[in-house]
C-alpha positions, 0 to 999 in steps of 0.5 A: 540473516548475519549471526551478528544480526540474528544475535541483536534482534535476540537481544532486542527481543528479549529486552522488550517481550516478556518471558522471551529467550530468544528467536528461531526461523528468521527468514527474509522475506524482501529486500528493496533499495531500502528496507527489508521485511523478515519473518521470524518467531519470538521463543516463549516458555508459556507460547511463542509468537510469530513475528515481522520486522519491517525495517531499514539496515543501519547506514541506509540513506533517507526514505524516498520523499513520498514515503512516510517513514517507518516511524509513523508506518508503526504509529499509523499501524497502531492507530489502526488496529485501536480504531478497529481497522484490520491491522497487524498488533505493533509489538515494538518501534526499534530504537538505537540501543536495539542495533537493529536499523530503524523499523518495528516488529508486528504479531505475524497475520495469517492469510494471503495476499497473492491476488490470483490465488484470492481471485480464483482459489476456493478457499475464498469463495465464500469471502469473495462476494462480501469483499468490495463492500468489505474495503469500502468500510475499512476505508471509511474506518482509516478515513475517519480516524482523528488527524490530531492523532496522526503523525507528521505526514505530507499533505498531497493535493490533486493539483500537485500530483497532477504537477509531480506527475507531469514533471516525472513523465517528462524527465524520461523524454519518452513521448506516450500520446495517450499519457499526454492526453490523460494528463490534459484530461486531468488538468481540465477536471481537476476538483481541486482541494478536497473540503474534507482532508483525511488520512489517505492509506496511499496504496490500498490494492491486493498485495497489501491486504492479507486476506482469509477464508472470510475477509480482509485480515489486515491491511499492510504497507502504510508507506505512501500514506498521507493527508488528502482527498480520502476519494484518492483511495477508493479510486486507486483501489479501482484502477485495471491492473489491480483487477487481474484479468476481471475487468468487469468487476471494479473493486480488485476484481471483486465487485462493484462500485456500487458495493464498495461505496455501500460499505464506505458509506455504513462505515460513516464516510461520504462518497462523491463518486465523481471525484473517485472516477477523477482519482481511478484516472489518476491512479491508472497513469500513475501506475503507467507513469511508475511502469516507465520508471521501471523500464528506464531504470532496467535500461540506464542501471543500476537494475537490470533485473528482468522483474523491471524490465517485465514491470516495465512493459505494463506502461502498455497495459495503462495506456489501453486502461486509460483510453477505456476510462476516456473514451465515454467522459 
């Protein structure tokens, strides 16, 4: 962090928290093409509090047009954490007389987030069982809160992803037979508009919860959010690549179909687990769709990082998922 940085996010901080005299330990903890997230603490005589800003450096141009903007992000954030939904507090939207770019500051969530470690390690142990109905009623809480309360948000069929999917696949000119086979799967089965439009997270899957001993902590990263199908989130969250290694178990690895619409549905939501196996398609060539992205760009530049190109290569990965989703259908 640049002192002159440093030195307005200090004065930022101690013009909207009260009793704070300034910051300490501001860390980076990533930075994209467009944002960054940085962790630091609040200094309080009666109690410091440890803090995340999440936010986009002056001059950066606009959000990618499926991102929903880190205002509504922080609006979507603290309409979560009052309708009861795990979710990190919001403590401050920036504004410009902060100097600070465009984003917000949320109260810090202790927990973790790297799925080998939820998977496998034994502090989780006990909270692992319980975790895939566990999503389900979440999900059902973010799906049930009012749409007169939202922000302006996009609103995304499966008609037109299945055309904005197509249109991004055929700009590589990289033919893949089986994501022409799944995209002629789709085609012929798509639903249609959903009779019932919610608030859809949009990336709902290990790296954006923040999990503890006994449960789902908090929800992260409401960039993708939209308006939608709400079975397009119970089908993201059960595509492969989010499983790690435990392909039997749907739900991140976790558990069962079965327990996660148990939860959704105590949680007040109606599964329609046809629409949710048209959704886990979707996702996974999405997600192949996202892969070749990577690789194209590791290829042609700007980023030749090897993190891309490694990405990249997964585009294999989905095709396999892809033709074990197909294959029974």
């Amino acid at each position: 962090m640049s002192a002159a940085f440093e030195d307005a996010l200090a004065r930022s901080v101690q013009n909207w928290c009260a009793g704070a005299t300034g910051i300490r330990a501001a860390a980076q903890l990533s930075g994209g093409a467009s944002q960054e997230t940085w962790a630091f603490t609040i200094v309080r005589p009666d109690g410091d509090i440890d803090a995340i800003l999440r936010r986009a450096p002056p001059g950066y141009g606009a959000a990618p047009s499926r991102a929903a903007g880190l205002d509504a992000e922080a609006e979507l954030m603290r309409l979560s954490y009052d309708a009861g939904v795990p979710s990190p507090r919001v403590l401050h939207v920036l504004t410009e007389a902060d100097q600070c770019g465009t984003g917000f500051i949320m109260q810090r969530v202790e927990g973790e987030t790297i799925p080998r470690k939820i998977l496998r390690d034994a502090q989780f142990a006990t909270a692992r069982p319980m975790l895939a109905r566990q999503l389900g009623g979440i999900l059902a809480g973010i799906h049930g809160i009012e749409s007169a309360a939202l922000p302006a948000l996009r609103t995304m069929s499966s008609t037109e992803e299945i055309a904005q999917l197509d249109a991004e696949y055929r700009s590589f000119g990289w033919p893949r037979p089986v994501f022409e086979l799944a995209l002629r799967w789709l085609s012929r089965h798509d639903p249609g508009v959903s009779k019932k439009i919610t608030l859809v997270h949009g990336d709902f899957r290990h790296g954006n919860l923040i999990i503890g001993p006994h449960g789902v902590r908090a929800v992260l990263d409401w960039e993708l959010a939209h308006l939608g199908d709400p079975m397009e989130d119970l089908g993201w969250v059960c595509v492969n690549s989010w499983r790690f290694g435990e392909i039997d178990k749907p739900v991140g690895g976790l558990g069962s179909r079965e327990e996660m619409f148990a939860g959704y549905e105590a949680g007040g939501g109606s599964v329609d687990a046809d629409r949710v196996k048209f959704w886990e398609v979707m996702g996974t060539l999405r997600w192949g769709i996202m892969c070749c992205g990577m690789m194209q760009r590791f290829r042609q530049g700007p980023d030749h990082s090897m993190e891309r190109a490694m990405i990249g290569r997964r585009s294999s990965e989905t095709e396999i998922d892809l033709l074990r989703i197909l294959a029974p259908l």
